[in-house]
C-alpha positions as a printed NumPy array, in Angstrom:
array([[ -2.153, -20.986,   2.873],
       [ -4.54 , -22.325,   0.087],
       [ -3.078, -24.225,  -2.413],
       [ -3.702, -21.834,  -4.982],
       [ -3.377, -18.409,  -2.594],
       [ -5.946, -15.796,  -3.46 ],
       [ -4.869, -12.34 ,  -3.491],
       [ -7.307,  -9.229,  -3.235],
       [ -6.652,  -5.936,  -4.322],
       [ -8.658,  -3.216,  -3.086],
       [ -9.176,  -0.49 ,  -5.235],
       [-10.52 ,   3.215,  -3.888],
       [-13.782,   4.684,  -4.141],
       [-15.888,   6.566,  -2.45 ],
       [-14.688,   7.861,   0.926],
       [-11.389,   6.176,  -0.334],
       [-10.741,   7.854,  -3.596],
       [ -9.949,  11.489,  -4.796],
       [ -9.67 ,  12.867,  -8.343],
       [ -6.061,  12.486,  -8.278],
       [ -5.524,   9.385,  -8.102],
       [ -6.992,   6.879, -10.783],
       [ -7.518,   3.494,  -8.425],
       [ -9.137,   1.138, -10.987],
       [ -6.348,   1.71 , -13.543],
       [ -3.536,   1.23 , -11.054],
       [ -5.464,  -1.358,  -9.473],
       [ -5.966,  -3.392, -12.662],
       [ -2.449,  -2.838, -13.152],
       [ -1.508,  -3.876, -10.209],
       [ -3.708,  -7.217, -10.766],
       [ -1.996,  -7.939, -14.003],
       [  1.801,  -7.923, -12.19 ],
       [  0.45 , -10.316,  -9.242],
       [ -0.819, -12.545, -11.985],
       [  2.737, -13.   , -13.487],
       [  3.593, -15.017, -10.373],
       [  2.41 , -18.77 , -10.961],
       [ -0.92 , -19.979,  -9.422],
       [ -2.28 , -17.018,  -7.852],
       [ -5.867, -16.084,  -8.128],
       [ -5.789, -12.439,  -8.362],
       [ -9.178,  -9.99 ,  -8.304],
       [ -9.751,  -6.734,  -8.283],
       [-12.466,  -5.086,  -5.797],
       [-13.8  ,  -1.866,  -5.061],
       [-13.997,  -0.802,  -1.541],
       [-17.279,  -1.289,  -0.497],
       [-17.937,  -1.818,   2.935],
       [-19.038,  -5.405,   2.066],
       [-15.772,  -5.979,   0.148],
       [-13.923,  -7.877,   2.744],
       [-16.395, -10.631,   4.016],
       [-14.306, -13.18 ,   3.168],
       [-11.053, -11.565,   4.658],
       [-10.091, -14.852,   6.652],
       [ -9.881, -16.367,   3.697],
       [ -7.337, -13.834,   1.919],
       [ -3.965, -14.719,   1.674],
       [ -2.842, -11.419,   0.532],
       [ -4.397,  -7.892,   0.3  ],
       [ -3.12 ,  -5.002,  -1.585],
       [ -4.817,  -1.394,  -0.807],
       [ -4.813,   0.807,  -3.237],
       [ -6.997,   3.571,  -1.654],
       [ -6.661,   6.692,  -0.046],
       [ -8.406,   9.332,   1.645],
       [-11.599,  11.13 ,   0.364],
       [-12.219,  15.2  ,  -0.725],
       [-12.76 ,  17.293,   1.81 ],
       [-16.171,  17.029,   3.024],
       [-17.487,  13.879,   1.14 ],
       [-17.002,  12.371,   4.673],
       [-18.666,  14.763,   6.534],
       [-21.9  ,  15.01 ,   4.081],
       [-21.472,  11.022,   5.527],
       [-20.821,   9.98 ,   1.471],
       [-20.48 ,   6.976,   1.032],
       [-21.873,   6.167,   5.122],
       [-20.76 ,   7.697,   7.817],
       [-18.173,   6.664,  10.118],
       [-20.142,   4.74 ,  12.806],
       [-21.188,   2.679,   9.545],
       [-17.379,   1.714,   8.596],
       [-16.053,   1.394,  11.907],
       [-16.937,  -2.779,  12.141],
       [-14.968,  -3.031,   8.882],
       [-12.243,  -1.328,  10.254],
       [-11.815,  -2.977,  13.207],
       [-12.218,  -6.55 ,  11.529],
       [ -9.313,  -5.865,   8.967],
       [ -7.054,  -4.615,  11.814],
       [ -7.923,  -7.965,  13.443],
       [ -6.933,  -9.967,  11.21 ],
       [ -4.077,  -8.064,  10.099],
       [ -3.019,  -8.543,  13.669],
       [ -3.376, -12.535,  13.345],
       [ -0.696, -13.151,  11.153],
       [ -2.789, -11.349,   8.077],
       [ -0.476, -10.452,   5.005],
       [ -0.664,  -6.523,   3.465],
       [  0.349,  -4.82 ,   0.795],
       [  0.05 ,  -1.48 ,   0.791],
       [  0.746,   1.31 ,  -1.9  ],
       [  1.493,   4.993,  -2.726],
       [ -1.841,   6.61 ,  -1.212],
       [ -2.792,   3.951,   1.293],
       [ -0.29 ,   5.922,   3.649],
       [ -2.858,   8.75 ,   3.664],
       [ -6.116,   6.462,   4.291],
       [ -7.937,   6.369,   7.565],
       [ -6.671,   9.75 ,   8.908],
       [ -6.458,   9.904,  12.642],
       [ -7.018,   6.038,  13.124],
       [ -3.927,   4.666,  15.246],
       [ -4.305,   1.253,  14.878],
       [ -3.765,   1.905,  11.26 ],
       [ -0.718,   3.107,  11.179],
       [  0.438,   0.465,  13.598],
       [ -0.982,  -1.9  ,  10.584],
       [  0.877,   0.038,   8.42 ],
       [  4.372,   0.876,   9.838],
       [  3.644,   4.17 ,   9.735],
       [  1.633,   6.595,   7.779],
       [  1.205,  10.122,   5.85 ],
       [  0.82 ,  13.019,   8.099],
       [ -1.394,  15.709,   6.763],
       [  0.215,  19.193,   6.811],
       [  3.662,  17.587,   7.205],
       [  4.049,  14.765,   4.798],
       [  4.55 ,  15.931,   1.276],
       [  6.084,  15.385,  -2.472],
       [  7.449,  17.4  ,  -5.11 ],
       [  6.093,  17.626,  -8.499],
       [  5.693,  14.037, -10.638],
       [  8.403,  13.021, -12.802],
       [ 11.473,  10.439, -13.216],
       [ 12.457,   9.384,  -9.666],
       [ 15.008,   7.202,  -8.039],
       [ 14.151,   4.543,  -5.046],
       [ 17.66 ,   3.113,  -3.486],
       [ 17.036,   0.096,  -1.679],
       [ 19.224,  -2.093,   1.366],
       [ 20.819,  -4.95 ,   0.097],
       [ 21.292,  -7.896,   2.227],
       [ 18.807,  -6.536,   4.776],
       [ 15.656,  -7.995,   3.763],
       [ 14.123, -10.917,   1.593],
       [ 11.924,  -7.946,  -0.484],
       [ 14.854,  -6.563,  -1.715],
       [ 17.663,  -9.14 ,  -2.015],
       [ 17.454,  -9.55 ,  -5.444],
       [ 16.686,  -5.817,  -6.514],
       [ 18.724,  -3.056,  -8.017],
       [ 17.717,   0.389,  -8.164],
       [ 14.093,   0.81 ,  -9.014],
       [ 13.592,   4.036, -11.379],
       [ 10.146,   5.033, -12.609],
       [  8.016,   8.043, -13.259],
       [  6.306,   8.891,  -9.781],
       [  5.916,  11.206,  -6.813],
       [  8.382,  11.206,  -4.095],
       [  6.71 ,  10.899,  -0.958],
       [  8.703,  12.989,   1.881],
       [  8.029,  12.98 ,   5.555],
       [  6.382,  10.159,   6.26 ],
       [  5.783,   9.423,   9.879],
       [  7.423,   5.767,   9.615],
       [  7.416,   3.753,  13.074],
       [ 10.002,   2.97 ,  14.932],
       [  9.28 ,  -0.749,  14.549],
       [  9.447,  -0.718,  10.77 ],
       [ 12.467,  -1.559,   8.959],
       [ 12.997,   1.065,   6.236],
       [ 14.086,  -0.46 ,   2.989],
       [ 14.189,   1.83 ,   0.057],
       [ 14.681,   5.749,  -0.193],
       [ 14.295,   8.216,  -2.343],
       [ 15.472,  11.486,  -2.177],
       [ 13.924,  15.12 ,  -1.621],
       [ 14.776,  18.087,  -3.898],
       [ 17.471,  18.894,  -1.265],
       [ 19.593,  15.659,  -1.931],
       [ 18.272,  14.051,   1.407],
       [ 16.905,  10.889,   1.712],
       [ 13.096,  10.088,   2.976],
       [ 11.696,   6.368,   3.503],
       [  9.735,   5.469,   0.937],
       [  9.801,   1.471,   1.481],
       [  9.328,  -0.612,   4.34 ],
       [  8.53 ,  -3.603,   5.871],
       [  7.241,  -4.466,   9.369],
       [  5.839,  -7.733,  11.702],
       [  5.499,  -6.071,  14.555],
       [  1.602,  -5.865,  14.685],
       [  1.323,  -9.885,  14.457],
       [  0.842,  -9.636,  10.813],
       [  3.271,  -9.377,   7.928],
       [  3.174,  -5.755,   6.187],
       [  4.944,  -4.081,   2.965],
       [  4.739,  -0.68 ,   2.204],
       [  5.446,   0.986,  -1.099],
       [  5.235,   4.813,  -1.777],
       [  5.38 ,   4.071,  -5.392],
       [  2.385,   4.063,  -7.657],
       [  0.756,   6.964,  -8.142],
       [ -0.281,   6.121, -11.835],
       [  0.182,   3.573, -14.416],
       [  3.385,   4.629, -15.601],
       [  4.895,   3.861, -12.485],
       [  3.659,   0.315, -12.859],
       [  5.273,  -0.081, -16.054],
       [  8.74 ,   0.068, -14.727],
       [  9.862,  -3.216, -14.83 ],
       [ 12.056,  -2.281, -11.797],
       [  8.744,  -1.554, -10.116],
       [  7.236,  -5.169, -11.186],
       [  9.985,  -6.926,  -9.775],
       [  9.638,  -5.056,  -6.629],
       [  6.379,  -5.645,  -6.157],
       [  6.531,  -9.496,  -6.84 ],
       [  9.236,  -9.626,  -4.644],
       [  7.042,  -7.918,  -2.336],
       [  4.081, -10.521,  -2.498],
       [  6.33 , -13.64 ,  -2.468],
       [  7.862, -12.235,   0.627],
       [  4.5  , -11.669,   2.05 ],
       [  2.98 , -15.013,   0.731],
       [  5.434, -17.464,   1.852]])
């Protein structure tokens, strides 16, 4: 680690962005909470197939991206896939050599049908499966005593979508639920190390008002300290 550890946040567009989702607002608030934590050089980038260059020198990334409309990829928007495939495969490297991730709401939903991404992530959403009811004030319960990311946390309540069936791996260890509109709880937080790397994931965040929960905040600094140390 750099003395002064430099944290990326990768914000969708393109192929990696969809009109529901508005990835430079959450982004820049997501910037703004890692910047709270002392001595971190937080920027914000757009994901451009150039963006990660310097990824060996990253202490931290965040995605905040997703999947594309149907058929932006196939009109090859953007580039095609043969174009983004070196990019893909270089992040999954180094995530695999001890790389650090962060990885929110829609990022679950990015790189559809790409395996070693979801073994990156811990698991993944699975299209005509994986679903959530309407936004509005929801509830994530976390493990106490289980993990270093949520130790110090209470409940974390904020306006959001509550992301159900997710295909989580059996290698992750789940810590925060929220429940369905049956009562039932679905993983919706988890952390994993069993790619090589060090990975969070966070359903949470599908727009700015999720990210002004200061429940949220704390969960995500706790998060990146977790991840950075």
């Amino acid at each position: 680690m750099s003395e002064r550890p430099k944290v990326v946040v990768l914000s969708g567009r393109g192929r990696h962005e969809d009109p529901w989702h508005d990835h430079a607002a959450t982004s820049n608030a997501l910037a703004g909470i890692f910047s709270a934590i002392t001595e971190v050089d937080v920027q914000v980038r757009s994901a451009f197939r150039g963006a990660l260059d310097d990824l060996t020198r990253l202490d931290l990334l965040v995605l905040n991206l997703g999947r594309s409309m149907p058929g932006m990829v196939e009109a090859g928007i953007d580039g095609t896939d043969e174009d983004w495939t070196p990019y893909f495969t270089r992040f999954q490297r180094w995530a695999r050599h001890g790389g650090r991730l962060l990885a929110v709401h829609q990022a679950a939903a990015a790189l559809p049908g790409n395996d070693g991404y979801r073994e990156v992530l811990g698991g993944r959403w699975i299209e005509g499966r994986s679903h959530h009811p309407p936004i509005g004030p929801m509830r994530l319960t976390v493990s106490h005593g289980a993990h270093p990311v949520t130790e110090l946390l209470g409940t974390v309540t904020a306006i959001d979508e509550r992301y159900c069936n997710l295909d989580v791996a059996p290698t992750s260890t789940v810590l925060g639920w929220v429940d369905d509109d049956a009562g039932d709880p679905q993983p919706a937080l988890w952390a994993t190390e069993a790619h090589g790397g060090r990975t969070v994931y966070s359903a949470l965040g599908h727009d700015v008002r999720s990210y002004e929960s200061p429940a949220h905040q704390a969960l995500l600094v706790c998060a990146a300290l977790w991840l950075l140390s």
